[in-house]
Every structure is written in C-alpha cells, then in structure tokens.
C-alpha positions as CSV (number, residue, x, y, z in Angstrom):
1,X,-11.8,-19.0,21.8
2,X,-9.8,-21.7,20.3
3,X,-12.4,-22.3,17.3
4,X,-12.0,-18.8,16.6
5,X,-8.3,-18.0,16.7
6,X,-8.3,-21.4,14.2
7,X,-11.0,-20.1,11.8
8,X,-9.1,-16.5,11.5
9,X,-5.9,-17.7,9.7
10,X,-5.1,-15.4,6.9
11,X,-2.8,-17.9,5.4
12,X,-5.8,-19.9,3.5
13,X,-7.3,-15.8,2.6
14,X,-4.5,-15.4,-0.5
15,X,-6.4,-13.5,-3.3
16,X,-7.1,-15.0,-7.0
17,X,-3.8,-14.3,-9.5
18,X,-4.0,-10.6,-10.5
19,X,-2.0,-8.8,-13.0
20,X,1.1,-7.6,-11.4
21,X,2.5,-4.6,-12.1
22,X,-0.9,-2.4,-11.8
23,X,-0.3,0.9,-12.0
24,X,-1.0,2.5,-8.7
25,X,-3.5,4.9,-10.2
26,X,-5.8,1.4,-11.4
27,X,-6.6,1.1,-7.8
28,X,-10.4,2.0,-7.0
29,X,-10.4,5.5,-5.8
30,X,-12.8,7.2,-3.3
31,X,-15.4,9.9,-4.2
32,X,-14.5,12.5,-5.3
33,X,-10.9,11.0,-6.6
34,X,-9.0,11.8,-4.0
35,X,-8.9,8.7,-1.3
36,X,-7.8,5.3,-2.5
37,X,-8.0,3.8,0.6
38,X,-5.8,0.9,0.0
39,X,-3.3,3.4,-0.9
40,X,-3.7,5.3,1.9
41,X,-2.1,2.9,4.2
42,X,-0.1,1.7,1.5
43,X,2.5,3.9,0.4
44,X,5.4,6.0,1.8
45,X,8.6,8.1,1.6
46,X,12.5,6.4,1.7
47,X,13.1,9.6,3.6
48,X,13.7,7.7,7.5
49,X,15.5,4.9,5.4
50,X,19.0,5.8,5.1
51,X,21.5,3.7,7.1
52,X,20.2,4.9,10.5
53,X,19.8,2.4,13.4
54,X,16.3,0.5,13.7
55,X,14.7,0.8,16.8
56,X,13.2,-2.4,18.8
57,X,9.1,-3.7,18.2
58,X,6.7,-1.6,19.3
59,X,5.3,-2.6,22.6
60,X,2.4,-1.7,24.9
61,X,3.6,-0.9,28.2
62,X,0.5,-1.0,30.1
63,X,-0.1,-4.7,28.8
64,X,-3.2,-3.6,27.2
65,X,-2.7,-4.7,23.4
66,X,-4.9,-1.7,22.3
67,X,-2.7,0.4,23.7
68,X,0.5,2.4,22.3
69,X,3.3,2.6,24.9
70,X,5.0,6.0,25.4
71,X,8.1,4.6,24.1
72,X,6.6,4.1,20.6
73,X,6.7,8.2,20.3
74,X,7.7,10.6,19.5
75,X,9.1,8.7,16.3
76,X,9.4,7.8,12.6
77,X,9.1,4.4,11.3
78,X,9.5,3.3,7.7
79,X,7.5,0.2,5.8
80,X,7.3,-1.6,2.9
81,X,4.2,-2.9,1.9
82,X,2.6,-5.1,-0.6
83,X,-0.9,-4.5,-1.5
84,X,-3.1,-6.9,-3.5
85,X,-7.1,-6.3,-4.3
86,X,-9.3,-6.9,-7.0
87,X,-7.6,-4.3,-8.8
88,X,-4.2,-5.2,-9.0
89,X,-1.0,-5.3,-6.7
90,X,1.3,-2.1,-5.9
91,X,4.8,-1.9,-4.3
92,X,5.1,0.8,-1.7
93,X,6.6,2.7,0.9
94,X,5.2,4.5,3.7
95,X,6.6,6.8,6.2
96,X,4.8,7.3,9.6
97,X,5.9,10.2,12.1
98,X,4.6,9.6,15.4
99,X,4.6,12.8,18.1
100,X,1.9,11.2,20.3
101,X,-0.9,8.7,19.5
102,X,-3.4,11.6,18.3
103,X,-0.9,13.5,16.6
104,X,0.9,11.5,13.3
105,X,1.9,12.2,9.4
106,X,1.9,9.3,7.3
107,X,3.4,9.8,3.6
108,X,3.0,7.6,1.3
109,X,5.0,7.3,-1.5
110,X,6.0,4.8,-4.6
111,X,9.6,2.9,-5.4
112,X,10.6,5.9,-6.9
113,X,10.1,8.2,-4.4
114,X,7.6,10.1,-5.0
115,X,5.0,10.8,-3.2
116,X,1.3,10.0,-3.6
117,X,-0.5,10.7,-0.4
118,X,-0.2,12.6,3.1
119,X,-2.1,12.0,5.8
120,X,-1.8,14.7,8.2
121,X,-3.6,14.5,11.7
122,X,-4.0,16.1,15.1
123,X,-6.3,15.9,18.0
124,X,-9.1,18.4,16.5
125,X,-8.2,18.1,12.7
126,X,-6.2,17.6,10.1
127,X,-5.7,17.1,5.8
128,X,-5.5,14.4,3.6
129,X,-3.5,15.6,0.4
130,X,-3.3,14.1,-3.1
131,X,-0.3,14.7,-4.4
132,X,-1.4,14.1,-7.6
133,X,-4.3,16.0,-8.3
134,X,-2.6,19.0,-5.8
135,X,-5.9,18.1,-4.1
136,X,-6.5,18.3,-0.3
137,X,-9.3,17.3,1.8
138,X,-10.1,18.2,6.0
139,X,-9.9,15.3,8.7
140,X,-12.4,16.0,11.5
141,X,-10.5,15.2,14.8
142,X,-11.6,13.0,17.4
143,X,-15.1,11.2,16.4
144,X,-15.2,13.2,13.5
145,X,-11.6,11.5,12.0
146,X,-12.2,10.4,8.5
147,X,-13.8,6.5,7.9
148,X,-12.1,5.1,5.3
149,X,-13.7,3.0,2.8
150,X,-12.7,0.3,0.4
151,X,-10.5,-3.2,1.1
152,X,-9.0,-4.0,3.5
153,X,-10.1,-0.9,5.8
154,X,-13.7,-0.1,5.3
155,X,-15.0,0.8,8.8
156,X,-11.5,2.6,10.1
157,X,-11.0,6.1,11.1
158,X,-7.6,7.6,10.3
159,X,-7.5,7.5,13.9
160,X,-7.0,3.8,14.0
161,X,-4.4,3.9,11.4
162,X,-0.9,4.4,13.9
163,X,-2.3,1.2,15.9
164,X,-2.6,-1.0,12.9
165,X,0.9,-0.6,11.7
166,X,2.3,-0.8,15.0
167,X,0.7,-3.6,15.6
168,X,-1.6,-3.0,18.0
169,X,-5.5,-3.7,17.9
170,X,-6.8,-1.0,16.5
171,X,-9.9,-1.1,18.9
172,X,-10.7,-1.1,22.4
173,X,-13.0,-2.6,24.6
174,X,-16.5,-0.9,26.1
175,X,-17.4,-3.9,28.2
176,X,-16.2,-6.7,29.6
177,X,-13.1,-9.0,28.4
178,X,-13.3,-12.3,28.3
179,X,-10.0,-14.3,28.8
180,X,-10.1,-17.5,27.6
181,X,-6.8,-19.8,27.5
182,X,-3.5,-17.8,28.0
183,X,-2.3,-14.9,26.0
184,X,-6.5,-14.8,24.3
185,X,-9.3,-12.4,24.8
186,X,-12.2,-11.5,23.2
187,X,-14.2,-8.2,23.8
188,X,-16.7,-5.9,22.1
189,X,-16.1,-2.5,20.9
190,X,-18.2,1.0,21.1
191,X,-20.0,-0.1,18.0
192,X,-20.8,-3.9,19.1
193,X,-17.9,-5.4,16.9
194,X,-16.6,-8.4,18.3
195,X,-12.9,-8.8,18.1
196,X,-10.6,-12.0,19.3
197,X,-6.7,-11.4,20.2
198,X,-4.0,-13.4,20.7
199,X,-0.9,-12.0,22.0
200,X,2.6,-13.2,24.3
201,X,3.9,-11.0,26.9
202,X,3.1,-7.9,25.3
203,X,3.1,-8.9,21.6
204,X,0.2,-8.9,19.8
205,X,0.5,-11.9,17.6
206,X,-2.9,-11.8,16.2
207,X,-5.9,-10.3,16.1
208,X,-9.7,-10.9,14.3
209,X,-13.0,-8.7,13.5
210,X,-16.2,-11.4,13.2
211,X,-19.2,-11.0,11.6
212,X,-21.5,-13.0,13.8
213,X,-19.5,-16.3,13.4
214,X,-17.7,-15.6,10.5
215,X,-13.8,-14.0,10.9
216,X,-14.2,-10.9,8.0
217,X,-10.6,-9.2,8.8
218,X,-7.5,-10.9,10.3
219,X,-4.4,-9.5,11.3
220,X,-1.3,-12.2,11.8
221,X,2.0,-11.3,12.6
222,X,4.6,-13.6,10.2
223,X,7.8,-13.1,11.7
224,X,9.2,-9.7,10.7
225,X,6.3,-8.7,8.2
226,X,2.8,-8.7,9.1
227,X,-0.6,-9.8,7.2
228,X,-3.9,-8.0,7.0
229,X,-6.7,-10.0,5.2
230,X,-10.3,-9.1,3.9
231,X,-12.0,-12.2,3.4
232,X,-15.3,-10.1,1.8
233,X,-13.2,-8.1,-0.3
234,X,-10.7,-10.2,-1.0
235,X,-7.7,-8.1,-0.4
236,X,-4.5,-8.8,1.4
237,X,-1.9,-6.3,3.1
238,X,1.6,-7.3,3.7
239,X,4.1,-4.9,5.4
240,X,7.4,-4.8,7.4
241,X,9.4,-2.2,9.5
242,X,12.7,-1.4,7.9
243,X,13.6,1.2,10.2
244,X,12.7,3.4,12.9
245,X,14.5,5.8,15.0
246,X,13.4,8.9,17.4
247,X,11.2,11.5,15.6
248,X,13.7,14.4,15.1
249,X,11.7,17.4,16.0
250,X,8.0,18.4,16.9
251,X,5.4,18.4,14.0
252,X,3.9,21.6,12.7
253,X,0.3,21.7,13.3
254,X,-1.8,20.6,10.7
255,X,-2.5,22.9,7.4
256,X,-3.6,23.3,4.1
257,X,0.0,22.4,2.5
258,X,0.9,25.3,-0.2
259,X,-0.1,25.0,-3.8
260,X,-3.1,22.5,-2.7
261,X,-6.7,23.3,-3.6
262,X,-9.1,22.0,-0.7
263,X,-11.9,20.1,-1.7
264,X,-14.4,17.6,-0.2
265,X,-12.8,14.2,0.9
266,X,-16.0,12.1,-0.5
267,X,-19.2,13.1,-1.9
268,X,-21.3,10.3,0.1
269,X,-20.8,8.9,3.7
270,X,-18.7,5.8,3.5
271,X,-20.0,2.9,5.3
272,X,-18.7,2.1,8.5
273,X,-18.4,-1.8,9.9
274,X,-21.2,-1.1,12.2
275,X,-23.8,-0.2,9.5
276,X,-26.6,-1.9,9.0
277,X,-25.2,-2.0,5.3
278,X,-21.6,-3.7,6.2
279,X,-23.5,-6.7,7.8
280,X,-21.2,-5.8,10.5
C-alpha cells in the first residue's frame, strides 16, 4: 500500500507550459458541441459568494470515505477552480447546490459571471444546458447518468460529480477492503477498477485510480485547495471552497429550462474507464 500511495503524487504530474489565457471556448468540446467536460466541473456562478459565513469541511459521518454525511446537504457551496489541459488553462467559478446526494445543480460560470453550463440532476433524470448555444441535452438517472468524457474525468457519471468536489471518493467498494497501514485501503469497484485511499479520522486526504500498476488519476488534498491529476491526458484540476452555507430552499425538479432547444448530449458513446478501449 505504501508503494502505491508514494507512486500517486500529483505533485511530479504538472502539465507542459500552455498558453495562458485560453479562451474558454478553445477547450475540446464533446459531440455534438455541447459537453466540454473539463468545463463541466470547471466553472460556476459568484451567486453563494457574497459575505455569508463558510461552513466547516465536508465530512462522512458513517467513516466510510465514499460516503457523503447528511450534514453536507441540503447546501450550496462555491469554488474556484483552475483548469489546465492540452488545450489551454481557464479561471472559473462553480456553484454546487446540494438537496440530497442524488439530487444537485451545478452552475458553472466564468470571472465575469456569466454562466456557461448547468448541470441539472435528480434520481431518474435530469439536463445538461449550454448556455451558449441555448442548447440542452437529458441525463438518464441512476445507471443511466451521463459518462463524461475527456481529461481529467473520462469514465465519470455526473453522478460521481457532488463526491469529487466534496472530497470524497467518488467510488465504492463491491468486494472486499483491504486495510493496510492506518488511515489506507485499497478496494475494487463495480467495474474492477482498483482504487487506493488515504484518509485521517474522517478526511480523505488522498485518493488513486491504477491501471494495473500504473496510478492514471490522483486526487491530493493541499491544504485548503485540492488537486486532481490525469497522468494519460495530461491535465490537472485545482479547486478550493470559498464558501458554503445551508441550501436556502428545495430545488425544483429537473426541466427543460425555457428558451433552450433539446438536443442529443453526444453523437457516440463516450468511453468509460472500464472499456476495453481505456486500458482501464
């Protein structure tokens, strides 16, 4: 367990100099235009900003660090995030409101404001709307949630999405998990994907998806900001809570929002980290 907490440090996973200053709308886009994915958890509305109190880190109650505690929800949070890929960097904002773990609206929007993407999810369903194009596109609930493609999330569902930014593990075991010094584990998920975790108390401090022997993704907190690395597309995330605060009222289910056209969120199947063509 020790040799592969060591070989999953992000730190030595910094991406080649890029030209800073990319306009958001450089960044590689999903079929059919509608789904940067590196946007897509990488933008959001000042809107929970303001000057209201900040809430404390997001734990897991049950101990479990693939688990979100009740106490994270029903809430709003606001990051800032740094992106950098192939493409270019971008500056952004995100906004994510939390009624339950299966229920969640993440904005995203740039320095200015304005926002670029909403991702709109319940338990059976939900939209993922452009704001750009005025394009939106249907989220199948449950198994059927959206698989995101391109760095650093190829292979996650929009249902994973809450867990990542809260820093939690964004998968669970389907077998058994093996403890190896204190505070590490290492289990398999549904799909066979072997993930390592270190965590104190209930902190997750760290967390790695392997590729045989090989760390592909790493997640490291950093103090108050957070680092997610893709060593095979070499793309880093780096993000920070500014504020959060209880979620002021329910969300309304789920819709088409008004003055959107609904098209098809991609034109061929993304591919998932368990396909035979991820290597994963």
């Amino acid at each position: 367990m020790g040799t592969e907490q060591g070989a999953a440090d992000p730190g030595s996973m910094r991406p080649a100099s890029r030209p800073r200053g990319a306009a958001l709308g450089t960044l590689r886009r999903v079929t059919p235009r509608l789904l940067p994915p590196l946007l897509l958890l990488a933008v959001l509305l000042a809107g929970c900003a303001g000057a209201r109190p900040a809430l404390g880190p997001v734990t897991a109650g049950s101990g479990a660090p693939w688990t979100i505690s009740g106490d994270a929800y029903p809430s709003q949070t606001l990051f800032r995030m740094e992106a950098e890929t192939a493409d270019g960097e971008a500056n952004v904002r995100m906004v994510l409101r939390l009624e339950r773990p299966d229920r969640y609206r993440l904005t995203v929007s740039d320095r200015l404001g304005r926002t670029l993407y909403t991702v709109d999810v319940g338990a059976s369903g939900g939209w993922l709307a452009d704001h750009r194009s005025r394009k939106a596109c249907p989220i199948g609930g449950g198994g059927d949630a959206l698989v995101l493609r391109g760095a650093p999330f190829e292979g996650f569902s929009t249902a994973a999405l809450p867990a990542v930014l809260l820093g939690r593990v964004p998968a669970e075991p389907a077998g058994p998990v093996i403890e190896g010094e204190p505070g590490e584990l290492v289990f398999r998920d549904r799909r066979g994907r072997r993930w390592s975790v270190r965590s104190a108390g209930e902190d997750v401090l760290a967390w790695t998806l392997w590729q045989g022997d090989r760390p592909v993704l790493w997640w490291r907190r950093d103090g108050e900001r957070v680092l997610l690395s893709d060593r095979l597309r070499g793309a880093q995330l780096r993000w920070q809570t500014v504020a959060r605060e209880p979620l002021p009222a329910g969300l309304s289910e789920p819709a088409l929002p008004d003055g959107f056209e609904a098209a098809e969120c991609r034109e061929e199947e993304p591919v998932p980290f368990d396909s035979p063509q991820s290597g994963l």
